[in-house]
MIKOLLUM-413619 format. One line per field, with one value per residue: residue number from 1; residue in one letter; x negated, y negated, z of N, C-alpha, C, O in turn. Coordinates in steps of 0.001 Angstrom, whole numbers, plus 500000, padded with zeros to 6 digits. Atoms other than C-alpha are relative to their C-alpha. Layout:
! residues N
n: c(NUM | ...)
res: c(A | ...)
n.x: c(X | ...)
n.y: c(Y | ...)
n.z: c(Z | ...)
ca.x: c(X | ...)
ca.y: c(Y | ...)
ca.z: c(Z | ...)
c.x: c(X | ...)
c.y: c(Y | ...)
c.z: c(Z | ...)
o.x: c(X | ...)
o.y: c(Y | ...)
o.z: c(Z | ...)
***
This chain:
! residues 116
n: c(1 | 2 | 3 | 4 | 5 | 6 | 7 | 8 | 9 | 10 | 11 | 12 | 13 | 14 | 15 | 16 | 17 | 18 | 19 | 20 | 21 | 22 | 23 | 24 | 25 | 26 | 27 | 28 | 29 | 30 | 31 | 32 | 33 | 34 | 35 | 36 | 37 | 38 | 39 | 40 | 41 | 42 | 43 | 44 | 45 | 46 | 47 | 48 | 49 | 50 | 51 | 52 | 53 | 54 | 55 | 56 | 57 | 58 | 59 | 60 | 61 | 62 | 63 | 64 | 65 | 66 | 67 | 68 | 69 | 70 | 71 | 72 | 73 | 74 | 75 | 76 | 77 | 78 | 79 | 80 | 81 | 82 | 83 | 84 | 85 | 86 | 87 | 88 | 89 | 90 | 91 | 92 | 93 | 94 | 95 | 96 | 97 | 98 | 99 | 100 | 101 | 102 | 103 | 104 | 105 | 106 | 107 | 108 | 109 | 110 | 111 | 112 | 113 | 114 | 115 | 116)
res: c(X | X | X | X | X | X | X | X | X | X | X | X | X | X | X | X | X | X | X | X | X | X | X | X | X | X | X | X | X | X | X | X | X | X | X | X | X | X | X | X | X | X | X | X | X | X | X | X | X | X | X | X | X | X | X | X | X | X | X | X | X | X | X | X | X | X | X | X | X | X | X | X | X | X | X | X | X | X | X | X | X | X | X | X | X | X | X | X | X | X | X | X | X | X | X | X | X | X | X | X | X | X | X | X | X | X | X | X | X | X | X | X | X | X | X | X)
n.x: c(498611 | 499297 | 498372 | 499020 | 498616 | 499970 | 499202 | 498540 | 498739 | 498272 | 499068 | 498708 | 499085 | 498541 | 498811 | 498711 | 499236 | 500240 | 500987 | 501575 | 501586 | 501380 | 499632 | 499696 | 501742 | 499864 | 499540 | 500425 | 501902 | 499446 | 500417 | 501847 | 500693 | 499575 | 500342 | 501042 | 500845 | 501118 | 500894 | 501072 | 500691 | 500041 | 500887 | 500800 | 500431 | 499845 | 498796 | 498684 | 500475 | 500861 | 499150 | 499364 | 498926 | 499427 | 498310 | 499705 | 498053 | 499095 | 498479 | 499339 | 500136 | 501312 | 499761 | 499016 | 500595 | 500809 | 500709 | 500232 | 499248 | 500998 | 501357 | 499315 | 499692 | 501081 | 500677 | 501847 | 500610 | 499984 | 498910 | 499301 | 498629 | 499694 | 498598 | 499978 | 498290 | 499542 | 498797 | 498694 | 497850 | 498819 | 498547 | 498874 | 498079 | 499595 | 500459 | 501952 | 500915 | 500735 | 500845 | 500712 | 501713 | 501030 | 501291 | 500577 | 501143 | 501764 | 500595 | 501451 | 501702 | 501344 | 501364 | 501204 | 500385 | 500543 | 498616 | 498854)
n.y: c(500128 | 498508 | 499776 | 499385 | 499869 | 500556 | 499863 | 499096 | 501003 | 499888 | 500831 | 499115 | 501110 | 500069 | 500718 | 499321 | 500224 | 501005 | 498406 | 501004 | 498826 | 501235 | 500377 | 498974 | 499829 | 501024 | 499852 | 498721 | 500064 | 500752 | 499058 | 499207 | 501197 | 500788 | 499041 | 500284 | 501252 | 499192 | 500795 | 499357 | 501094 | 501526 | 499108 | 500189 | 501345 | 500052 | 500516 | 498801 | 499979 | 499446 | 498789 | 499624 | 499898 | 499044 | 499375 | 499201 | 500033 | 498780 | 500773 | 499489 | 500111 | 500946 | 500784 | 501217 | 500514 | 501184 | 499806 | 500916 | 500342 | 499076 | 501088 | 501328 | 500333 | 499757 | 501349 | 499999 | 498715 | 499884 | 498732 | 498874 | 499362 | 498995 | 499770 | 498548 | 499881 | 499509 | 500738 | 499552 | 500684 | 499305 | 500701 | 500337 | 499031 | 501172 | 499747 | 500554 | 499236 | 500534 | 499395 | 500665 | 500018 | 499791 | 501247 | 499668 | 501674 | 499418 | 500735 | 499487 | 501040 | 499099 | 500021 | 499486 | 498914 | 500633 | 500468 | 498909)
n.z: c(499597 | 500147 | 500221 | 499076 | 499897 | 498653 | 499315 | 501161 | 499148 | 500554 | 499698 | 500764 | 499944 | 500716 | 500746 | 499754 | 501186 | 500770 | 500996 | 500405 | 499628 | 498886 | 498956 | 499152 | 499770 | 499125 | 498606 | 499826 | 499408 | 499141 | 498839 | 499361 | 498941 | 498592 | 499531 | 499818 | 500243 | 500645 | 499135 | 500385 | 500235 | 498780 | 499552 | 500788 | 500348 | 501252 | 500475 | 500363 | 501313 | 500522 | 499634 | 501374 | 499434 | 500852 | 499882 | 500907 | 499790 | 500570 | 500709 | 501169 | 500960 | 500030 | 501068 | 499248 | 498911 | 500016 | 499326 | 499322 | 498874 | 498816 | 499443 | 499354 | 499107 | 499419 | 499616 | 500166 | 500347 | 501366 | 500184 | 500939 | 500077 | 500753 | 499957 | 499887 | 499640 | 498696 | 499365 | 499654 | 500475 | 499276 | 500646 | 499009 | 500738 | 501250 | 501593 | 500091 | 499541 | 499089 | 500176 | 498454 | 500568 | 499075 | 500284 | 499064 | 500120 | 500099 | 499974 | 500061 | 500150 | 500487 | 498662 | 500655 | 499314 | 498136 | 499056 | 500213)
ca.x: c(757573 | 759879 | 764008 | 765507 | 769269 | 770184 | 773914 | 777103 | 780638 | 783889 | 786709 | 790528 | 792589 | 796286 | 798554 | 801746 | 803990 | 801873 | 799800 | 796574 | 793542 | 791450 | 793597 | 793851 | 789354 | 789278 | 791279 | 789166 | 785399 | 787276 | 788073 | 784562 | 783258 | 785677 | 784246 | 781097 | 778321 | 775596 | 772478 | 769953 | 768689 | 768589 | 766647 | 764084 | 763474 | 764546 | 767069 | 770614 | 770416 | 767795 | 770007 | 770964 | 774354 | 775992 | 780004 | 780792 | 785110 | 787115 | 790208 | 792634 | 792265 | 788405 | 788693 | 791373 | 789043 | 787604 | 783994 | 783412 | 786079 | 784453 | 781370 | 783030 | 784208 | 780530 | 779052 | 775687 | 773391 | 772556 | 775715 | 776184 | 779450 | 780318 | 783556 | 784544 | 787872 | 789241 | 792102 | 795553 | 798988 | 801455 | 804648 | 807729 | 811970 | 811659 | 809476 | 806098 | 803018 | 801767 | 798258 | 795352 | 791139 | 788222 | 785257 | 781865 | 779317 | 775524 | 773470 | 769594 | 766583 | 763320 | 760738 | 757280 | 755849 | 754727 | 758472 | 759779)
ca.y: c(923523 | 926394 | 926715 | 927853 | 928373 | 926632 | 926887 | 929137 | 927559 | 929009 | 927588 | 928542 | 925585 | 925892 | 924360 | 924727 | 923501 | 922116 | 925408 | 922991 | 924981 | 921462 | 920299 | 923958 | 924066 | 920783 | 921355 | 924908 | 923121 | 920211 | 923231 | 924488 | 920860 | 919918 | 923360 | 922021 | 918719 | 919722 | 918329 | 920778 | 918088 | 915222 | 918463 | 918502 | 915417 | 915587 | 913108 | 914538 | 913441 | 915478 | 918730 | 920869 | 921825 | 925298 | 925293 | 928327 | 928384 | 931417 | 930167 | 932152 | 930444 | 928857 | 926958 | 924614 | 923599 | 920141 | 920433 | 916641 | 916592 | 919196 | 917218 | 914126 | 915898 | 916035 | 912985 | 913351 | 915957 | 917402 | 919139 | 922151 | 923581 | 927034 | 928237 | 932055 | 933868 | 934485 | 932944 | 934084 | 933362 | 934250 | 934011 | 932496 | 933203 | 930018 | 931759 | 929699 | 930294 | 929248 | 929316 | 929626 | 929009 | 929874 | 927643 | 929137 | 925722 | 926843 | 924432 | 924682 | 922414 | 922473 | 922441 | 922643 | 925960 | 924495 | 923965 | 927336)
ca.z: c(367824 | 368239 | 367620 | 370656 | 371338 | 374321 | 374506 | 372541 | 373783 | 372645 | 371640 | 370264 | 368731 | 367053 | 364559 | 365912 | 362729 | 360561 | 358839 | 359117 | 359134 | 360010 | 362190 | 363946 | 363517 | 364904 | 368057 | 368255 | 368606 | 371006 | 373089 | 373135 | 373951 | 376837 | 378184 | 378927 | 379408 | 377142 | 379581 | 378147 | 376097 | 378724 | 380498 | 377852 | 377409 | 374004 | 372385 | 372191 | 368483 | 367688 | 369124 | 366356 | 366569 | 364305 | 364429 | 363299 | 362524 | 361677 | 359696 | 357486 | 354749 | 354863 | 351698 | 353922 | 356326 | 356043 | 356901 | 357612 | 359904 | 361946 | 362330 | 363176 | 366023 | 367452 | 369405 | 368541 | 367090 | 363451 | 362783 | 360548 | 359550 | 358515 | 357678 | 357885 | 357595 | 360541 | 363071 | 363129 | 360981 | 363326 | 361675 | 362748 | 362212 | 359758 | 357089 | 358044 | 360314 | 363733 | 363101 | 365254 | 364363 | 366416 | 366771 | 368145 | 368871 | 368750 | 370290 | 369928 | 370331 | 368801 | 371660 | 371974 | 372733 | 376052 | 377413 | 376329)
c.x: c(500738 | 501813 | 500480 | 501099 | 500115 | 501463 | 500991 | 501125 | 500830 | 501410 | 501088 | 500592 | 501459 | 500371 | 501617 | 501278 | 499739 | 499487 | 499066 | 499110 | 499213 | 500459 | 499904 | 497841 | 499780 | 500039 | 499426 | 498444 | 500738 | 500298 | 498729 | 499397 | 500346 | 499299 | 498785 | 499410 | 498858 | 498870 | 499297 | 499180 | 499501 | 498262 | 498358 | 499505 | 499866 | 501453 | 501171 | 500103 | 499150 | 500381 | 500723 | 501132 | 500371 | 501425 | 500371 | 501798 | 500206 | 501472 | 500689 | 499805 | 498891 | 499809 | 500791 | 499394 | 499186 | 498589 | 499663 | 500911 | 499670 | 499128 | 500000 | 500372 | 498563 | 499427 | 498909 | 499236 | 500032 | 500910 | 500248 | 501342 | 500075 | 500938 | 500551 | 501602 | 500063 | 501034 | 500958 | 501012 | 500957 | 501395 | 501426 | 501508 | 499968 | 499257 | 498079 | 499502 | 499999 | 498588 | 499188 | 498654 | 499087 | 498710 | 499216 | 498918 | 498610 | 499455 | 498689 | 498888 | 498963 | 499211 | 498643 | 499934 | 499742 | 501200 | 500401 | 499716)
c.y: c(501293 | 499805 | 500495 | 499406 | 499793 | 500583 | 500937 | 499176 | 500628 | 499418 | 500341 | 498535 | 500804 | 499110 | 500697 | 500342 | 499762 | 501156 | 499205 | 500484 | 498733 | 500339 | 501319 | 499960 | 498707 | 500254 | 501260 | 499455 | 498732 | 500817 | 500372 | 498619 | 499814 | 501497 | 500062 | 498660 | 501073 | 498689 | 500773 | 499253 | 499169 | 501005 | 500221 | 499373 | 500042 | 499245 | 501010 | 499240 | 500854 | 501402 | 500741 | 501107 | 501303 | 500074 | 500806 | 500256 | 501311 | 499138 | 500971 | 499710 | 498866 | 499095 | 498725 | 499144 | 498870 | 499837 | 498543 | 499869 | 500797 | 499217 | 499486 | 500291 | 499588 | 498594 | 499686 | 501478 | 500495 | 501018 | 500941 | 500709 | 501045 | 500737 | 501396 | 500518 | 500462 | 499511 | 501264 | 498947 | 500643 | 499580 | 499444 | 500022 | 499146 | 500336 | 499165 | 500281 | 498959 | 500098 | 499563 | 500010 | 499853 | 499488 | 500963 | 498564 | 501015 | 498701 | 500153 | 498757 | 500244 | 499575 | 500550 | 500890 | 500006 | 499762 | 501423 | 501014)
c.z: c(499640 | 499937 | 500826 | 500303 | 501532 | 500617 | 498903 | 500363 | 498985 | 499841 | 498758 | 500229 | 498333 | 499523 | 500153 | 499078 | 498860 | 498773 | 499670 | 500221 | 500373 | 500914 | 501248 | 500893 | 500956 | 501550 | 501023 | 501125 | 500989 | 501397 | 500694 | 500460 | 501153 | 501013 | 500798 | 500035 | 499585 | 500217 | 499742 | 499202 | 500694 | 500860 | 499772 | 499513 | 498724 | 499837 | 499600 | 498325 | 499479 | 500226 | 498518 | 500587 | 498458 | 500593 | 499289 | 500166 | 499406 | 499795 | 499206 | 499069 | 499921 | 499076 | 500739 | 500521 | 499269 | 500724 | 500646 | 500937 | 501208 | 500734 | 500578 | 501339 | 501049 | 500529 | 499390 | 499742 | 498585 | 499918 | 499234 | 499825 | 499463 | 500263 | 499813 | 499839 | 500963 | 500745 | 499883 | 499080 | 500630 | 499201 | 500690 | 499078 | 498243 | 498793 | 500330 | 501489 | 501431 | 499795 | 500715 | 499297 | 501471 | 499566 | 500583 | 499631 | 500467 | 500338 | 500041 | 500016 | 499318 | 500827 | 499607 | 500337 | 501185 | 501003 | 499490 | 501281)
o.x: c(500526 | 502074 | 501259 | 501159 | 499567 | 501543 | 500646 | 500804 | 500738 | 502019 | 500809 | 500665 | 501390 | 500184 | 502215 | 501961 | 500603 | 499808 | 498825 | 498843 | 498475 | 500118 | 499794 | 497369 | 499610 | 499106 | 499730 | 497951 | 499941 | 499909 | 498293 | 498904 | 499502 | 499319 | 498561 | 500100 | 498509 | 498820 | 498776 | 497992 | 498311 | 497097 | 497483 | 498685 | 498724 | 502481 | 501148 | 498900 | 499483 | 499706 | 501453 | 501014 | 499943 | 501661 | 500665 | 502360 | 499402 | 502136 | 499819 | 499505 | 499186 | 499182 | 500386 | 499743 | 498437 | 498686 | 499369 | 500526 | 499755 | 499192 | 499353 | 500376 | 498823 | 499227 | 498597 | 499546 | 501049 | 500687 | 501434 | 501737 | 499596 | 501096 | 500473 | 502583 | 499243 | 501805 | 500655 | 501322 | 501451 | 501844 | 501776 | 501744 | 500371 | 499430 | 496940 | 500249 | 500458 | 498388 | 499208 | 498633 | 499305 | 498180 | 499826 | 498609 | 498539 | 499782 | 498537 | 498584 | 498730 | 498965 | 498288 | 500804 | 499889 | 501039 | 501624 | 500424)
o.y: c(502044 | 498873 | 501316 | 498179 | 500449 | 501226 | 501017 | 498035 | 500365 | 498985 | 500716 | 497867 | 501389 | 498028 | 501646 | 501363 | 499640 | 501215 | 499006 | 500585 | 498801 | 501291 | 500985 | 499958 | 498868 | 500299 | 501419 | 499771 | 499159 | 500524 | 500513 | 498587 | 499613 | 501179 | 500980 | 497879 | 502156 | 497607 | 500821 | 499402 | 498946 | 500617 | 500345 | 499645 | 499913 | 499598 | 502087 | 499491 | 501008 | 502170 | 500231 | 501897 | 500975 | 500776 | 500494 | 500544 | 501787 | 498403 | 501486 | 500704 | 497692 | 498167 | 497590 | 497973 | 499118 | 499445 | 498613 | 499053 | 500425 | 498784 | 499614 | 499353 | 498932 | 497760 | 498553 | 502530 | 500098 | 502202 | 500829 | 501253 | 500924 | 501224 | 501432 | 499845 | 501317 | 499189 | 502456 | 497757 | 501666 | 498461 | 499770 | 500216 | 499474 | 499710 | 499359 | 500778 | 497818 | 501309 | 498509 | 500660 | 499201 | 499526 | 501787 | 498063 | 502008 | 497799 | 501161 | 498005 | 501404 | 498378 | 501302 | 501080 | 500989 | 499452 | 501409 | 502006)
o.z: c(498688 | 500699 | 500344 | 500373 | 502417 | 501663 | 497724 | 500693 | 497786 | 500819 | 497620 | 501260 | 497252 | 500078 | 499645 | 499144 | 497992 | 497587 | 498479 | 501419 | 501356 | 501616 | 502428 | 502029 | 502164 | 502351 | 502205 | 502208 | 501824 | 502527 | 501836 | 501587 | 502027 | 502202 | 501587 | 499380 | 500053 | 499633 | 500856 | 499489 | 500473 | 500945 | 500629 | 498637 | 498282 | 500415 | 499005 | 498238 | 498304 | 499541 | 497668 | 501524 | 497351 | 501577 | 498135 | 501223 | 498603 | 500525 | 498503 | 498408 | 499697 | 499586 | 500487 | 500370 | 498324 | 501887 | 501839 | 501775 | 502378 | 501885 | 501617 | 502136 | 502058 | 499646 | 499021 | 500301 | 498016 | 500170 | 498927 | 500857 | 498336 | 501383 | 498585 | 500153 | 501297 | 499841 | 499940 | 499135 | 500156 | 498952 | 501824 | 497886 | 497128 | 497747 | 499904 | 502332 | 501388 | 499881 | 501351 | 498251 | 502492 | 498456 | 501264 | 498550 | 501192 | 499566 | 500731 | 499090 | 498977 | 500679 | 498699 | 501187 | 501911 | 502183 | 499631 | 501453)
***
């Protein structure tokens, strides 16, 4: 069996008022899902459970980020979370932030050598 990378998917989610680094990561990998049906499994005749899934977030302040809530957003698949600095604090007249977080979703199978 071999580890190949099936799909990437991008995705940019905001906290408009709140300065929620989940809530912003969240709404980031929700982007990158509605972006796509991930049928490379179905393809492979491999359970979408068995799909291993890498969300990688960029956040300002990575410590914020709730990694089970990440997960959770995921239907199905062994989810990994890893949290990075990155995003955007845009500031605003009132003294606090708009802030934004960037999801990238990694999807990968493990196949036999015979399907690659």
């Amino acid at each position: 069996m071999a580890v190949k990378r099936m799909v990437l998917e991008i995705g940019m989610g905001t906290d408009l008022g709140g300065e929620d680094w989940t809530k912003a990561a969240c709404r980031a990998v929700r982007d990158a899902l509605w972006h796509n049906s991930l049928t490379s499994a179905d393809a492979f005749g491999v359970d979408r459970d068995a799909m291993l899934i890498e969300a990688v977030i960029g956040a300002g302040i990575p410590a914020e980020v709730d990694h089970g809530k990440i997960a959770a957003e995921f239907p199905y698949g062994k989810v990994t979370v890893r949290v990075e600095e990155g995003g955007m604090a845009i500031p605003k007249e009132d003294g606090s932030n708009t802030i934004l977080a960037n999801a990238a979703v990694i999807v990968s199978l493990d196949l036999p050598e015979a399907a690659i």
